[in-house]
C-alpha positions as CSV (number, residue, x, y, z in Angstrom):
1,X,19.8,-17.0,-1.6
2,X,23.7,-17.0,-1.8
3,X,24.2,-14.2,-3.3
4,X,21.6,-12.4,-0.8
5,X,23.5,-14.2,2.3
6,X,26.9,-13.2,0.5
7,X,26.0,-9.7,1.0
8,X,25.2,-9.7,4.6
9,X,28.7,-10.9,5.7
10,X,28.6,-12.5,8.9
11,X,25.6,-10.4,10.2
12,X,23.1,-12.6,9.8
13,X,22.4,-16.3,10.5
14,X,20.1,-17.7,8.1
15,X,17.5,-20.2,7.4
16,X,15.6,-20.6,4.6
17,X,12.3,-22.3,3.9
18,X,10.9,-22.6,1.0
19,X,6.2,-22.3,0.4
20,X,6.7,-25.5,-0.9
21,X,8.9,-27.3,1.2
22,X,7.3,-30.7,2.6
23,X,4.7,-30.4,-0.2
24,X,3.7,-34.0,-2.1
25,X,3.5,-33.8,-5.8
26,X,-0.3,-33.4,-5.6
27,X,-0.1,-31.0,-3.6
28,X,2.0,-28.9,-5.6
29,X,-0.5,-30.1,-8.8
30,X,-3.1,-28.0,-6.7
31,X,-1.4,-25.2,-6.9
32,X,-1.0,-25.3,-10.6
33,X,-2.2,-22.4,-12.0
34,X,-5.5,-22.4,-14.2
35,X,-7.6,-20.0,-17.0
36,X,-8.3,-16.9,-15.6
37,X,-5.5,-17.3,-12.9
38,X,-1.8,-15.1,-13.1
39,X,1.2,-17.3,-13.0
40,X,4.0,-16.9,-11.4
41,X,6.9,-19.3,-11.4
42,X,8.7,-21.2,-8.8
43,X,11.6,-23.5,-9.0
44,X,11.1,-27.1,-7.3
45,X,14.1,-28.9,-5.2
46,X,15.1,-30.7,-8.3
47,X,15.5,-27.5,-10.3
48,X,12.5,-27.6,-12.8
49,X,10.4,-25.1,-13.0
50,X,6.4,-24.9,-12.2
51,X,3.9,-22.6,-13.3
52,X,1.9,-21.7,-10.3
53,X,-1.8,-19.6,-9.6
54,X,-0.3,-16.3,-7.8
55,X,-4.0,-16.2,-6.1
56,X,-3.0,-20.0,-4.7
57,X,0.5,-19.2,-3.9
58,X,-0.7,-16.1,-2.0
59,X,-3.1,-17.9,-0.2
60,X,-0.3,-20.7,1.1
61,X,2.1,-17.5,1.7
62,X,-0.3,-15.9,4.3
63,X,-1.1,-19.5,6.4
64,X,3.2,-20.5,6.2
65,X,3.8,-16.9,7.6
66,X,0.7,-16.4,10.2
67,X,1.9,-20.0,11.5
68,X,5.6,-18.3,12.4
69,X,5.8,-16.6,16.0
70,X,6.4,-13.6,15.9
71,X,9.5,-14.3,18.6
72,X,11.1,-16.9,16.2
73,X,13.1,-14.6,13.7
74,X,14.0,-10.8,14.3
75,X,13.3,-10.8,10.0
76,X,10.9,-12.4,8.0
77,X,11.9,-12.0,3.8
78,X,9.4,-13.1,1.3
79,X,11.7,-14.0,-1.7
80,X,8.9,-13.7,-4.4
81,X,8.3,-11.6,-6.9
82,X,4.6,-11.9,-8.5
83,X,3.0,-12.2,-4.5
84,X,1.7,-7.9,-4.3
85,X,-0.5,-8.7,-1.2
86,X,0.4,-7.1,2.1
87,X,0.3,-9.2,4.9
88,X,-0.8,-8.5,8.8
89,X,2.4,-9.2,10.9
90,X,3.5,-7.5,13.9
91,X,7.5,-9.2,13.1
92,X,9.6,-7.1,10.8
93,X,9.7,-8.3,6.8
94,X,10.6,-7.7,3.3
95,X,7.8,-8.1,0.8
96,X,10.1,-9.0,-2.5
97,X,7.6,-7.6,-4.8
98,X,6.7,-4.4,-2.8
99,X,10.1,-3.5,-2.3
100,X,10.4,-3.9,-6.4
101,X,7.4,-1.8,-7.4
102,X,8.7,1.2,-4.3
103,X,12.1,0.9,-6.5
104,X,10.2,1.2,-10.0
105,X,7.7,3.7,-9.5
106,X,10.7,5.8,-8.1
107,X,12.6,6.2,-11.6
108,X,9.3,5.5,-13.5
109,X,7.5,8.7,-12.0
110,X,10.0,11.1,-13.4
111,X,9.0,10.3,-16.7
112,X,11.7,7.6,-17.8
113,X,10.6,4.8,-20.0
114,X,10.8,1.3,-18.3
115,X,11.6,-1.7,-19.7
116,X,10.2,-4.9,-17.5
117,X,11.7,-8.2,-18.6
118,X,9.3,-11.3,-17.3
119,X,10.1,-14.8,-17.3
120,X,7.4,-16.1,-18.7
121,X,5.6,-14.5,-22.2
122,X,2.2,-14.9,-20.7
123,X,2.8,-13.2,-17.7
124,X,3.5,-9.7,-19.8
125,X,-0.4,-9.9,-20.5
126,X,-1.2,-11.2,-17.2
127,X,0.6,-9.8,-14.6
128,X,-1.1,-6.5,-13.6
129,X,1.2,-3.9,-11.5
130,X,-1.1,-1.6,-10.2
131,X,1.2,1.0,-9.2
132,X,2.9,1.2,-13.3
133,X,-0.6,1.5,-14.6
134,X,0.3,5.7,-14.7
135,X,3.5,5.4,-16.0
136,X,4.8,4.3,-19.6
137,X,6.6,0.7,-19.8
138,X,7.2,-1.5,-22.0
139,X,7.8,-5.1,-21.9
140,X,9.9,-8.3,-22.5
141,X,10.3,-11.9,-21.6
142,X,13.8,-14.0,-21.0
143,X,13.3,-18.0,-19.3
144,X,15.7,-18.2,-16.6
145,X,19.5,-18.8,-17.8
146,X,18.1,-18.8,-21.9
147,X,20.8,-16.1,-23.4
148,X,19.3,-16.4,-26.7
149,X,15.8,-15.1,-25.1
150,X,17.7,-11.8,-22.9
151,X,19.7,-11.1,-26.4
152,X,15.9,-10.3,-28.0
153,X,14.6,-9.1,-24.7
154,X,17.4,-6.3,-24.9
155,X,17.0,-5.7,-28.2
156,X,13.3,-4.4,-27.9
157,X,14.3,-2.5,-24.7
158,X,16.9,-0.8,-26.2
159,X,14.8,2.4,-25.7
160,X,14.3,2.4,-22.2
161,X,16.4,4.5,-19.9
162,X,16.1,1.7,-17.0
163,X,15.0,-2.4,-16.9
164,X,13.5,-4.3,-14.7
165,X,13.9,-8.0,-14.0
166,X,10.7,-8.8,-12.5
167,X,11.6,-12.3,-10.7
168,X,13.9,-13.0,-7.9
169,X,15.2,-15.9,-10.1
170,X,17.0,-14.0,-12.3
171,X,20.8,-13.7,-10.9
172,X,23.2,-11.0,-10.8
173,X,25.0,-12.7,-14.2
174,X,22.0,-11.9,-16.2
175,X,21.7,-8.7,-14.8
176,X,25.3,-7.7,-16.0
177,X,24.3,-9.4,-18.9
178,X,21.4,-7.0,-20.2
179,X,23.1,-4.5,-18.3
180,X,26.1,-5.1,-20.8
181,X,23.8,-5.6,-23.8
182,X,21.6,-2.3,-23.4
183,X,24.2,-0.4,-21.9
184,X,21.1,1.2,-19.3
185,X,20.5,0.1,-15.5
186,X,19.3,-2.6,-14.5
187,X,16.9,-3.1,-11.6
188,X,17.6,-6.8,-10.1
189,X,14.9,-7.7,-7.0
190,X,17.4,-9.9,-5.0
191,X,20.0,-6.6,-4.9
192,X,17.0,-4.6,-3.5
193,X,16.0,-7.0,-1.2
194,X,19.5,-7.7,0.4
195,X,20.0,-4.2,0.8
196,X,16.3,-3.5,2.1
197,X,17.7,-6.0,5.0
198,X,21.3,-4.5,5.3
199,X,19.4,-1.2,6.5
200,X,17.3,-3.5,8.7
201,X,20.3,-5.7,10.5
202,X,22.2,-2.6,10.9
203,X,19.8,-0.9,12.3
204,X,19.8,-4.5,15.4
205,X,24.2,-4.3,15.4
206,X,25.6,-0.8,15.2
207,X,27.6,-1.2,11.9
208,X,28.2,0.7,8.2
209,X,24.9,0.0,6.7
210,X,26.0,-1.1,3.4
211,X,28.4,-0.4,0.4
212,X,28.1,2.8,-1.2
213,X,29.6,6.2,-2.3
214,X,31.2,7.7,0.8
215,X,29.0,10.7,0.5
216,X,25.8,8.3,0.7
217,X,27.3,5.9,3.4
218,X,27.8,8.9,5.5
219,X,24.3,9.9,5.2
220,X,23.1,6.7,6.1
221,X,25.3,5.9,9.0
222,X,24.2,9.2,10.6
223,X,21.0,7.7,11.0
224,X,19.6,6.7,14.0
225,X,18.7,2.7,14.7
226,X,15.3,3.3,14.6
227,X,15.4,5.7,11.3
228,X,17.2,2.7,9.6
229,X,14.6,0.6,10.0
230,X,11.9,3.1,8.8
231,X,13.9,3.9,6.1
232,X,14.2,0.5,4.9
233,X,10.1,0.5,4.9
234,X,9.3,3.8,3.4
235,X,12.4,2.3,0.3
236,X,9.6,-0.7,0.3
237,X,6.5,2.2,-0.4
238,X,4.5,1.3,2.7
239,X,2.7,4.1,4.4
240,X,2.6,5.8,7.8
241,X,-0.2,3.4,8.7
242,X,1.5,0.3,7.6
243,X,5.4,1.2,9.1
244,X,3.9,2.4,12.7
245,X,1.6,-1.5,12.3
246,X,5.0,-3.6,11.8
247,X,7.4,-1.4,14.4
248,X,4.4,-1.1,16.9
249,X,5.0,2.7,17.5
250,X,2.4,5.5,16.8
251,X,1.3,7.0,13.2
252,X,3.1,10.0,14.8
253,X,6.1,8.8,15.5
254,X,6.4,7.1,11.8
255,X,5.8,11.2,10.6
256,X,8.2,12.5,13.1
257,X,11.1,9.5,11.5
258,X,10.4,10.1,8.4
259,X,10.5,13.9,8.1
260,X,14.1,13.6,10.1
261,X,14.9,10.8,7.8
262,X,14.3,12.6,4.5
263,X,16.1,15.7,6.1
264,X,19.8,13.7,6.9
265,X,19.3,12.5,3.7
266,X,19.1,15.3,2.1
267,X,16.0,14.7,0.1
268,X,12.9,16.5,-0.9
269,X,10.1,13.6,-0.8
270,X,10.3,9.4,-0.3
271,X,10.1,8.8,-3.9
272,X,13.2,11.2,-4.2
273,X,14.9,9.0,-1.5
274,X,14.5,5.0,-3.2
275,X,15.4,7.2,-6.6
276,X,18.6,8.0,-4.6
277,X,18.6,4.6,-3.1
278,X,17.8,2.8,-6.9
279,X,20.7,4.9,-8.9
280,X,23.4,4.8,-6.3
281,X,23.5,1.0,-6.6
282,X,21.5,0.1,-3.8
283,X,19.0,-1.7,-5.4
């Protein structure tokens, strides 16, 4: 989270909890993950790593977030990549993994080969992205902090025109690492994220949304409070239905933001808007 709270400044206080915080070791051994279960991966208070059942993880996700009021936090971030369920809350949030697929599926529909670099080698047969299954990718897999491992990950991507590293463990160093090695862009989910909640904070304290090209931080700062935090949903792929649910205002009103939204910034559709957002070095 330092790097995420580094980029918010002094807008935001934070607290951070983690799913498994105040969990006894057999507890956290019941969340193991099983055959026939996806794994994703999780790192414990004492820095090792666990291999976790994504359907059991999800579960504990919804019951730690339904048990939050909805007056306790004025944003709610999910950190994890691997958890694609969409959760019923009336409180603004940023789904990790959401906002990383909206970002993919941007570059990825115009015909660009992807490269997705995993943590885990299993999880390149197991992890299904329902929104890529149109689109061409190939994939990789780098352990957390192993150099050795990104070296051959970037080596068979060397064909891709963007990567993806699909966990919220990997750290800004490794992505200027591959970035350096393939010489092509690299998608990292905690840069999305903390810019998905830049838009949101700013749109709660008037102030410059977030670092960018003059040209681009104009566009966004003409935007109205409201349109900010639309914005920051539609960059996250959710629909009409889904933005008008988590601001409480009408399916209407949603159309009516977003068509003024995509007009300021000067864009023809909302996947032409995160491609905007994605290659300017938001995400």
């Amino acid at each position: 989270m330092s790097e995420i709270a580094g980029g918010l400044g002094a807008q935001a206080a934070i607290r951070e909890m983690g799913l498994l915080d105040g969990l006894g070791a057999s507890e956290i051994d019941a969340l193991l993950t099983e055959p026939n279960h996806t794994t994703v991966i999780a790192q414990l208070s004492n820095k090792s790593w666990v291999k976790l059942s994504r359907r059991k993880i999800s579960r504990l996700a919804e019951d730690r977030l339904s048990a939050i009021p909805d007056d306790e936090f004025d944003l709610i971030v999910l950190m994890s990549t691997g958890i694609f369920r969409d959760f019923e809350n009336s409180f603004p949030s940023v789904n990790a993994q959401r906002a990383l697929d909206a970002a993919v599926i941007s570059v990825a529909v115009e015909g660009d080969l992807v490269g997705i670099i995993f943590p885990l080698e299993q999880q390149i047969h197991e992890m299904e992205m329902p929104g890529l299954s149109l689109f061409e990718t190939r994939s990789a897999y780098a352990a957390h902090q192993d150099i050795d491992q990104f070296r051959e990950a970037a080596k068979s991507l060397k064909d891709c025109v963007y990567i993806v590293l699909n966990s919220v463990g990997y750290s800004e160093a490794d992505r200027q690492l591959v970035a350096q090695l393939t010489g092509k862009p690299v998608i990292l989910p905690r840069r999305i994220v903390s810019n998905s909640v830049q838009l949101i904070l700013s749109s709660m304290v008037k102030t410059s949304a977030i670092a960018a090209s003059s040209e681009l931080r104009s566009k966004v700062d003409a935007l109205t409070s409201r349109e900010r935090q639309v914005m920051s949903l539609v960059c996250e792929g959710l629909s009409n239905k889904a933005i008008a649910r988590q601001l409480e205002i009408s399916h209407k009103t949603v159309e009516i933001h977003r068509s003024s939204i995509l007009r300021k910034m000067q864009v023809s559709s909302s996947g032409a808007l995160i491609r905007m957002m994605v290659k300017a070095g938001y995400a």
